[in-house]
MARFIVEX-780492 format. One record per residue (C-alpha): residue number from 1; residue in three letters; x, y, z. Coordinates in nm, 2 decimals. Example, Ala and Ser with C-alpha at 12.3 -4.5 7.8 and 13.67 -1.06 7.14 Angstrom:
REM residues 2
REC   num   residu        X        Y        Z
REC     1      ala     1.23    -0.45     0.78
REC     2      ser     1.37    -0.11     0.71
END
This chain:
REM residues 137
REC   num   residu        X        Y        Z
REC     1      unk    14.88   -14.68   -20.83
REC     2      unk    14.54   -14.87   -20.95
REC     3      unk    14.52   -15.02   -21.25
REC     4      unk    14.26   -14.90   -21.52
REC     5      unk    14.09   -15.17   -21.73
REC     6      unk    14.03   -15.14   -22.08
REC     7      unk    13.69   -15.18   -22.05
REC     8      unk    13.69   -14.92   -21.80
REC     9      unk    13.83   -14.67   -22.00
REC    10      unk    13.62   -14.75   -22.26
REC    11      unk    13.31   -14.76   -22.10
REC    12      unk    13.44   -14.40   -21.95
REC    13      unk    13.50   -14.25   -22.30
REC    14      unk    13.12   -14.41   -22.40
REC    15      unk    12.94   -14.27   -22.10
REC    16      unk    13.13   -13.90   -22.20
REC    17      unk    13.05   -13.91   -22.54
REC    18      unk    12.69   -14.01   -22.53
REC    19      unk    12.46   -13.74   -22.66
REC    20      unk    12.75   -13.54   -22.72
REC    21      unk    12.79   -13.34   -23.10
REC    22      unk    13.03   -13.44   -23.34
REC    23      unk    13.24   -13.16   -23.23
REC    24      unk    13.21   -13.21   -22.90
REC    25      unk    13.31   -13.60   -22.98
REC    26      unk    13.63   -13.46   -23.17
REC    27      unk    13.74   -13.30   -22.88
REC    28      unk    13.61   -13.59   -22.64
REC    29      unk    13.85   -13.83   -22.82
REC    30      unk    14.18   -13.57   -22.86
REC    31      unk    14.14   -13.54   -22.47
REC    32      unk    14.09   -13.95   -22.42
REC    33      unk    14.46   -13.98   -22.70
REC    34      unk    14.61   -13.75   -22.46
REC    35      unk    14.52   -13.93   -22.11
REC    36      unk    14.66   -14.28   -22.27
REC    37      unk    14.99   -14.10   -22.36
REC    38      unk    15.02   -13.99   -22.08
REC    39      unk    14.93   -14.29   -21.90
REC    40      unk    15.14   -14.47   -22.16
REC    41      unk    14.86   -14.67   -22.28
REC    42      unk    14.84   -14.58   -22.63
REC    43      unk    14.97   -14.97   -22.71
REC    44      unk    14.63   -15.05   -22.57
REC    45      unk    14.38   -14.83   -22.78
REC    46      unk    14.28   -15.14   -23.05
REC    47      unk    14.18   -15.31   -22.74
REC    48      unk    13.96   -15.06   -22.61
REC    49      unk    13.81   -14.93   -22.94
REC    50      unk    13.70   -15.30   -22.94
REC    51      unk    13.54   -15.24   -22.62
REC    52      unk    13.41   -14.94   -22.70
REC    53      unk    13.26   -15.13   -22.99
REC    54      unk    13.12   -15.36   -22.83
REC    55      unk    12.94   -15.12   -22.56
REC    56      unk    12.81   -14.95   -22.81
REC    57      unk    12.67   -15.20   -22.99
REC    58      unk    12.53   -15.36   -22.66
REC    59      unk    12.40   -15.01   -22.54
REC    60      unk    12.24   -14.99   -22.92
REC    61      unk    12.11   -15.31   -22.96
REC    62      unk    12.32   -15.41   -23.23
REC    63      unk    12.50   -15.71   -23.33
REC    64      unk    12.79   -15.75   -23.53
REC    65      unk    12.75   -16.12   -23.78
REC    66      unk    13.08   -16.25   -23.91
REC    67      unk    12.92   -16.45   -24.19
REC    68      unk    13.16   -16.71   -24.39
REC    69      unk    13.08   -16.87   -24.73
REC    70      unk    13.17   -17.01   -25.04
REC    71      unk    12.97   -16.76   -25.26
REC    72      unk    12.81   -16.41   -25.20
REC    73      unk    12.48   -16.47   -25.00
REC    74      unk    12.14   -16.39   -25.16
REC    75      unk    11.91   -16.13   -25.08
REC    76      unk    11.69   -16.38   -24.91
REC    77      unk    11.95   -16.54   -24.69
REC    78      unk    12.10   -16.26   -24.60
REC    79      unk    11.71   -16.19   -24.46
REC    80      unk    11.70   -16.53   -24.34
REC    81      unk    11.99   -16.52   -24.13
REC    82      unk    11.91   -16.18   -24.02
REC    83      unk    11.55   -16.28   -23.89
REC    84      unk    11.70   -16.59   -23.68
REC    85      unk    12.02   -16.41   -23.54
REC    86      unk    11.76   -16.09   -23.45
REC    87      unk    11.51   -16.39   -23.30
REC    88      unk    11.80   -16.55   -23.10
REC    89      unk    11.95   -16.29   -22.98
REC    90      unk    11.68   -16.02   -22.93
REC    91      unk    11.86   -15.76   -23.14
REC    92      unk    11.72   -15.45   -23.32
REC    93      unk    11.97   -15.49   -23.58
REC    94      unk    12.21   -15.67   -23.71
REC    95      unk    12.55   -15.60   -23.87
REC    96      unk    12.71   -15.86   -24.16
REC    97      unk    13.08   -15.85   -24.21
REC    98      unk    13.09   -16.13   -24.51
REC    99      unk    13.35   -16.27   -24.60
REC   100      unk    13.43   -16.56   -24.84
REC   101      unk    13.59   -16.88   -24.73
REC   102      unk    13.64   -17.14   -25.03
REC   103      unk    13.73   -17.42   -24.75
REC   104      unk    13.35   -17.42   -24.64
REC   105      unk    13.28   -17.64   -24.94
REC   106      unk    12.91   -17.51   -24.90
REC   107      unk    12.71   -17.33   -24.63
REC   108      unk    12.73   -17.08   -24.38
REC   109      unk    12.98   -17.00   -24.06
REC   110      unk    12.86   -16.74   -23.85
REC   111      unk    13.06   -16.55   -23.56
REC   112      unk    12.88   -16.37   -23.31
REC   113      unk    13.04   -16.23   -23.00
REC   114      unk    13.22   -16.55   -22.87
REC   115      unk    12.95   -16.80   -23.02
REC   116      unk    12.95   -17.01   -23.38
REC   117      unk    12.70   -17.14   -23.55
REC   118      unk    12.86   -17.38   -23.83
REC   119      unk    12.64   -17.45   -24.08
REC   120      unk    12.86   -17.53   -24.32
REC   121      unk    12.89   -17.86   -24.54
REC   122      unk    13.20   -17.87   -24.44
REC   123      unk    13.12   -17.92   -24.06
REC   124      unk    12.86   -18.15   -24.11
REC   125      unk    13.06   -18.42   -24.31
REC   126      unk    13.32   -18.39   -24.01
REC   127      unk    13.07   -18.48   -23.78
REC   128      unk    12.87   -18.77   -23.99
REC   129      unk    13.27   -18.89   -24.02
REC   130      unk    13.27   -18.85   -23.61
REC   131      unk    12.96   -19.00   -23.56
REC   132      unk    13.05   -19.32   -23.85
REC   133      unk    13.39   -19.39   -23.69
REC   134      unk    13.29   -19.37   -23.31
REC   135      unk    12.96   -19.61   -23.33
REC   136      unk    13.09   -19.89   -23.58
REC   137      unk    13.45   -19.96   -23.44
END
């Protein structure tokens, strides 16, 4: 017996439900719950609704920010970071999960996919500490 990957299965249940109603989505997903009962794989649906996820996302041109700070981001950076994540990674749009993170001291942290971009103050006084101790000793 052949193993099925998650991302198989998810990319499966994408590829079934694309362009489909939301009725006919409904009934897409009841048949997918049933297959991975059967198939005893129902421990395994987080992991591929985050595959799904991420195919659709992909497939939609979409990317999902996880954006760490010390304080609620403005307006204007929220645009800012926006502009530079869509520039970088030639996205259409761009999705912000914030969340706020007293230990940044100041600054951003941003997740994307398996990539950070630390630009917080807390990052940069570890390496000006990193680059002090390693040339003067």
């Amino acid at each position: 017996m052949s193993t099925i990957s998650n991302n198989d299965i998810a990319r499966a249940v994408y590829l079934l439900a694309k362009g489909k109603s939301h009725v006919e989505q409904v009934d897409i997903s009841k048949k997918v719950t049933k297959f991975l009962f059967r198939r005893r794989l129902l421990s395994k649906a987080p992991q591929i609704l985050s595959q799904l996820e991420k195919i659709i996302n992909k497939e939609e041109d979409r990317i999902v920010a996880k954006v760490g700070s010390v304080e609620k981001l403005s307006h204007q950076m929220k645009t800012n970071i926006e502009q530079a994540l869509k520039k970088r990674y030639s996205a259409k749009e761009i999705v912000f999960n914030e969340s706020l993170d007293s230990r940044l001291i100041g600054g951003v942290r941003i997740e994307v996919n398996d990539e950070v971009i630390d630009l917080s103050i807390k990052n940069r006084i570890g390496k000006l500490q990193e680059y002090l101790t390693s040339n003067h000793e």
